[in-house]
Each structure stands twice: as C-alpha cells, then as structure tokens.
N, C-alpha and C positions, 0 to 999 in steps of 0.2 A: 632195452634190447641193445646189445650190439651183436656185431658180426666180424667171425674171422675169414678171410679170402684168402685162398692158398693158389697162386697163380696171378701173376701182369702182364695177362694177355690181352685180348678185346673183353675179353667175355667180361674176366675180373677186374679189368678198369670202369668199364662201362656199368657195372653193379656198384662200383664203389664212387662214382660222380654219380648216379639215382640214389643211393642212400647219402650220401652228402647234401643232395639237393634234400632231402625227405629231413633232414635234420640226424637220423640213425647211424649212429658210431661204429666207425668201422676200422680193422687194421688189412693192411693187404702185405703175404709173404711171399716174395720170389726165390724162386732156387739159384737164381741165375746170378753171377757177383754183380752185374751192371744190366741197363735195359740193352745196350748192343750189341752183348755176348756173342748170339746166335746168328745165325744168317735163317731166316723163317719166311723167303720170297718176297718179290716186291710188288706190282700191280694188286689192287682187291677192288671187285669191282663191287661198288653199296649200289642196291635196288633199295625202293621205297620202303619197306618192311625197315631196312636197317639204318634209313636216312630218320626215317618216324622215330625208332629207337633212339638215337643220337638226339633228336630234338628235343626228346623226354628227360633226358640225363644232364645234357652238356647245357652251361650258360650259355646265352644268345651271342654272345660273340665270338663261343668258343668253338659254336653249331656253327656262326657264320663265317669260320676262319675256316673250319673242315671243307665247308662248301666253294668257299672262295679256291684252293689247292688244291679239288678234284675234278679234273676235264669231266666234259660234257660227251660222253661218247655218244655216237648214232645207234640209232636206236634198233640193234640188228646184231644177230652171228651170222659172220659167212663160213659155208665149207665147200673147200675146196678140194680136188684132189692133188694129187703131188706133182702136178706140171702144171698147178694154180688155173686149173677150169673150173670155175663156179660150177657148183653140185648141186647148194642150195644157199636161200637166203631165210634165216631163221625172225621174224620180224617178230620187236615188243616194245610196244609205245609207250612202259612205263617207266618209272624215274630211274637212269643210267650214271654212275658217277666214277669214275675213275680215280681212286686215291693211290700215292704212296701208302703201303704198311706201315713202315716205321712214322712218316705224317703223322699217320691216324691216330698212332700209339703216342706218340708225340703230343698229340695233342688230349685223348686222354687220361696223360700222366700230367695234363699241365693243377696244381695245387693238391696234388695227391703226396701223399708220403708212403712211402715202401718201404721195407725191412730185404734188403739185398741177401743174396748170401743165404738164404734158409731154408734147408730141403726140410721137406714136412717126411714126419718117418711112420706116425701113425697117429690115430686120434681115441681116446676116452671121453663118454659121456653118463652122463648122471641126469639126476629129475631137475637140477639147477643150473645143469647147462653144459660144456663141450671144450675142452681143452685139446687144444692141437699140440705136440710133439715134433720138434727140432732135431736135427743131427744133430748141431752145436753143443742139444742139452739143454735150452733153451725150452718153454714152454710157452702159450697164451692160451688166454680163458674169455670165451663169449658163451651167447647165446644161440649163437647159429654158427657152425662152418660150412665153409660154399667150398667144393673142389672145383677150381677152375683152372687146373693145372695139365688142361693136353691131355692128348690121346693115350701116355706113357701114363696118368693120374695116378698114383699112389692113393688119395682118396677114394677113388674108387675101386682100386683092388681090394680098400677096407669093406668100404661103406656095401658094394656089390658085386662081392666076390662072382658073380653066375653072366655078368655084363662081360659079354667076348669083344674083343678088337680083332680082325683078323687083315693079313694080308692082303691087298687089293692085287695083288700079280702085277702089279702096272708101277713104273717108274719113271719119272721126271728127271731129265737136267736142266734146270734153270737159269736162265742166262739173260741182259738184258742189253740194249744195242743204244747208246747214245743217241739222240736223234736231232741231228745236223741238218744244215742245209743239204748234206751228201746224202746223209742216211735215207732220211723223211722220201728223196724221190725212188728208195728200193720198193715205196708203200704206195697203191693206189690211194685216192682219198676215200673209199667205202671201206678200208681198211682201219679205218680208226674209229671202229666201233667198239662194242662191248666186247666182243672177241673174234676173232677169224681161226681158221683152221684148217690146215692143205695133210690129209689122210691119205697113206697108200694105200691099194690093195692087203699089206701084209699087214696092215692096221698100223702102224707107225705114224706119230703125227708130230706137226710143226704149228705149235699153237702160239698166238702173239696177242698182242694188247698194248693201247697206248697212256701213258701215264704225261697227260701235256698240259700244262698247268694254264687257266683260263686268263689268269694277272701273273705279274713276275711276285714269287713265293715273300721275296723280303717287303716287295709294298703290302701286301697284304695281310704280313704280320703288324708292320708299324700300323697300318690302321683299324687295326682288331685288336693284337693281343700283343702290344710291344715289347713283354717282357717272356716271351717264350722265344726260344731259339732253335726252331728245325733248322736239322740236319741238311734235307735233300733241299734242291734247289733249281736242279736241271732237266728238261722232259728228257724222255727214253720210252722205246717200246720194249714193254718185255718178250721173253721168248722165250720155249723150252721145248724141249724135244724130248717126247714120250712116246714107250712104247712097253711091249708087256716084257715081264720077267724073263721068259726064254730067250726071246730074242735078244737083250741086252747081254745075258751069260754071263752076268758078274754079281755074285755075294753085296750085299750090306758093307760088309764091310771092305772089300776089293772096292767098290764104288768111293768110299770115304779115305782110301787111300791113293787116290789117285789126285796129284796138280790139278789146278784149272785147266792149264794146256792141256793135258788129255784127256779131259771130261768133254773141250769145244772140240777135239779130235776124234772124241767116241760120238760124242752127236754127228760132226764131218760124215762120219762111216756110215749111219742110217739114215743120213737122207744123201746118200749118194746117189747120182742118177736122176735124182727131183730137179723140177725148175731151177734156173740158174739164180733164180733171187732169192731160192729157198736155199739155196748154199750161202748166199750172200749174206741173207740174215743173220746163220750162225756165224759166218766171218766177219762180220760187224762187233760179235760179240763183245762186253767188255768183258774179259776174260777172267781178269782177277775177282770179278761177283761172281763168276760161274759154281754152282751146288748140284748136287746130287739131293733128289728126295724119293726115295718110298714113298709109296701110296698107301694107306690103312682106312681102313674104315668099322667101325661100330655094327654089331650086329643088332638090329632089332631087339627089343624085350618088353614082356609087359609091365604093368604097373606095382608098384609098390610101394609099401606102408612109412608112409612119411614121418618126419625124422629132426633130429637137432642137424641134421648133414643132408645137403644137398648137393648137385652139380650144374655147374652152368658149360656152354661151349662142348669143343672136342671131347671134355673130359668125360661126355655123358653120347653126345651122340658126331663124332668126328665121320667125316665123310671127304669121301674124295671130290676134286677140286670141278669135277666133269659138269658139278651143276651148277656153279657158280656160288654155292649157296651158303660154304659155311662161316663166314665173316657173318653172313647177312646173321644168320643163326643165331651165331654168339651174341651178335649184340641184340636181339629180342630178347635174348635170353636173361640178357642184365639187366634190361629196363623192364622187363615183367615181373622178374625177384623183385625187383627194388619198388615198384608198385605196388606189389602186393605185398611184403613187408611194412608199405608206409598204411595200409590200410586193412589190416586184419591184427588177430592175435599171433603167434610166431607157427603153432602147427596148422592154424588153418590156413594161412598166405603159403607156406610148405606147399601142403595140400593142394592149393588153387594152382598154381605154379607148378608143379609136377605135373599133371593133368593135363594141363595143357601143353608143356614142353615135349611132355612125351609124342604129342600127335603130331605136331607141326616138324619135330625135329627130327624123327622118324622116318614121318611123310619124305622131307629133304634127303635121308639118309639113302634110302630107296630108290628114290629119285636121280640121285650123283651115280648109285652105282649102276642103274636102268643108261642111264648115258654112258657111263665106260663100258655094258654092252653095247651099246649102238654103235659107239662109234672105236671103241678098241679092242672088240670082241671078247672085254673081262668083267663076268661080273660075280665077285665072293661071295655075295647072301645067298646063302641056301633057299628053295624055293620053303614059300609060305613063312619065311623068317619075319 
C-alpha cells in the first residue's frame, strides 16, 4: 500500500506522521511554493479529541514538544457584551491547549518530505490503483489518494462533485496584539481562557484568545527536539473582529485589497463606541499580520460508496471557526485514516473511516454554524441539511 496526500495542512500532515508511524509509504503534494506562503490565522485551540490524535501519530517527543508550546488556557468562554459585561461564562473542564498554527505545523512537518509547488489538477483510477495529476505535467501513482487540500479542494470537486461549500455570510479580520508587560494589563486574568467574546447588539463581535507559551519556546526545543527550528517565539493574544457580510459592505475581493492599515481601520469602525479596551485591543494590533478571512462552511451530505479517493479536514467537512472545532476535526481525521489503513485491507479501512468521519465531522459542522446563529445571527445550512 502506499498513499498519495494532496494538501500540508493539519489534516495531511497528521495522516502522513500515523502512516510513517504504521510503517505505510506515503508522498505528500502542496500547492503552495513553501510552508509560509499563506497567512491561514494564528491561535488553534487543541481539545482532547485532537490532543489523543497528536499522541497517536506524533513521536513522544515530538507530542511532548507540541504540548510543552501550547498554554494551559482556563477552562471557560466568556461573552461579553460590547462595554465588556459579562453575559455569560461558558464552563468545560476538559483538555484546553493553546498553540501557534504555524507551531503545530511546524512541528508536523518535522521528518516529513513535501513536494512544494504542485497544484493537483485531477486524478484517474483503475482496479490497480490511483494516479494524481499535476499542473507541472508531473504525475504520482499510489494506492490510495487522500484530498486533504482545504475548503477550495480540487479533489473533491472530482471525487464529489454534489458536496456544496457555501458562504457563511460572516467575515473575520484577524489580527494579533503582542503581549507585553503593557498589553497583558488591557486583559482581566479570566480573559486568558479558551476564548472570550464582547457581542453587540447588531451581532458584531470582538473575539480574543491567548497564545502564552508555558517554558521559553527555544528551551523547549533544545530539550525535546534540538534539531527543529520554530518560527514563533513570542506570546500574543489573538484578535479578530467579526461580523456578517452586510454589515462589513465589502466584496472578497475589495477586502483582499485593502493594507493592513485599513483593515485595523475597518475593524476601528465596527467597534466604535464599544469599551475602551475593546478599541485598545484593535490598537494594540500588530498591524502588519492583520488578514481578512471569509467564513465558508460545508454543507451536510450523506454517505457514500468508498473508493481509491478519500478526504481528510476542511476538504470534506470545513466549518466555520464558531465552534472551535475544525483543527480539532482535522487531526481525528488523520489519525483515524492512518489507523485504520494500518489495520484493514485498503477499501474496508475506506469504509471504516468514512463512516465514521461522516458523523462526527458533520456533527462539528452543524454545530459551528448552530453557534454563528447564536451568537452572529448567521447561519447557511439549510434546515434539515
């Protein structure tokens, strides 16, 4: 058996360190020229679900190096309204971890080899197995291809043409605030939980999280994993300011054209009038990370007939970010292939693996966009989707 992964995301790292660990031959193809290409947000917060996943795939120093650079958040959401009066406190006493993204990936991509550079264009299969297609012109030949390439998937515009992606109405500016001895006092200390959140009336919100590394990042590498070299280094709260599509009144692409500076400027505008520390936070901003993101999410489907081609992550079931859940997603998603790969034949681990992914990733799906109605009065899945 081997496998081809199209996508070095979470989903398709974290399938590609469980089949490394499984001994199962695997190549992984990104589109992307390098891993920092993108700006793809920073805070994720890992729940247990996706901490157990990590423990399944990654060596024990590579798990204990993940766990060592991701704070300890308290064990709680606050929401607040936009002159910061607690509304409510959302309590959950299970495993809370705050990593860097790029960390994470960082540390997933540590003894993996990629193939840079290679947008997958389409894929052919036969009774012997599954050739994926290159722009380049380029081709590979396995036994299995995984689309693990995002919400935008080319695989599965193939593999399931009838699987909609649709618009969540709702948009992020993402922005993250250093955090100083200055900064840190804009934050109560129940503030550095799993996430907080200060909602207007008009549904517009100011959501934050702290990324505050437990040891300094460079001893923790010398004593785990001396020969890899993350990037981040520094804590920061993240921060983004969301709100639905009408009210922002700017295009996809009007958004993607605009500086940083008036992206913190177009945030400025929508929480004008909020608490004065809910201004401060965007003013804290570091500017130059500031992004625009769309909201998209996956519409529900049922099952279907397994295959040389599957999908792991967003590429199958993306959700918006409301429920915290799709990191956590991806990576069950890669330690479940890669289990069940290591112990069945190639269509009934398919099989096993599909089945399941569908219910649990669904479930999540449902779940994120049930939360952007709650609390931003948007939610795209049609009833009984």
């Amino acid at each position: 058996m081997s496998v081809i992964i199209i996508g070095a995301g979470l989903g398709g790292l974290c399938l590609a360190q469980g089949l490394r660990q499984a001994g199962i031959p695997c190549q992984v193809h990104e589109r992307d020229p390098a891993p920092e290409f993108r700006k793809q947000g920073y805070r994720l917060h890992i729940d247990g679900a996706g901490d157990t996943a990590l423990s399944e795939v990654l060596r024990p120093e590579l798990h204990e190096l993940f766990r060592a650079t991701a704070g300890r958040a308290l064990p709680h959401t606050n929401v607040y309204d936009e002159q910061l009066r607690l509304l409510t406190r959302l309590e959950d006493e299970g495993t809370h971890l705050n990593i860097n993204r790029f960390t994470l990936r960082q540390i997933l991509l540590h003894g993996q080899e990629v193939h840079y550079g290679k947008r997958f264009t389409h894929h052919k299969t036969d009774d012997d197995g599954v050739t994926a297609f290159f722009a380049d012109g380029t081709s590979a030949r396995g036994s299995l291809l995984v689309g693990a390439d995002g919400v935008n998937s080319p695989v599965r515009r193939q593999h399931l043409p009838h699987a909609e992606v649709v618009d969540a109405g709702l948009v992020h500016l993402y922005g993250r605030i250093p955090l100083t001895a200055d900064t840190r006092r804009l934050f109560d200390p129940e503030m550095f939980a799993i996430f907080s959140m200060a909602v207007s009336p008009e549904r517009t919100m100011a959501g934050f999280a702290p990324v505050d590394y437990p040891e300094p990042v460079a001893s923790a590498v010398v004593r785990l994993v001396p020969d890899i070299k993350l990037r981040d280094h520094d804590p920061y709260m993240t921060c983004a300011v969301g709100t639905r599509r009408e009210v922002l009144g700017r295009t996809d692409a009007e958004l993607a054209a605009l500086s940083p500076d008036d992206l913190q400027k177009l945030a400025l505008g929508l929480v004008d009038g909020w608490h004065p520390r809910v201004r401060a936070f965007v003013e804290h901003w570091d500017v130059a990370a500031t992004f625009p993101q769309p909201i998209r999410t996956s519409v529900p489907i049922g099952p279907w007939e397994p295959s040389r081609v599957t999908l792991v992550g967003d590429a199958i079931h993306a959700m918006s970010p409301a429920g915290g859940a799709g990191a956590n997603t991806a990576l069950r998603d890669g330690a479940a292939l890669a289990s069940a790969l290591a112990g069945a034949p190639l269509l009934e681990a398919v099989a096993a693996y599909e089945s399941e992914m569908v219910d649990y990733g669904f479930a999540a799906v449902r779940e994120s966009a049930e939360n952007g109605r709650r609390f931003l009065g948007q939610n795209p899945l049609t009833t009984g989707a």
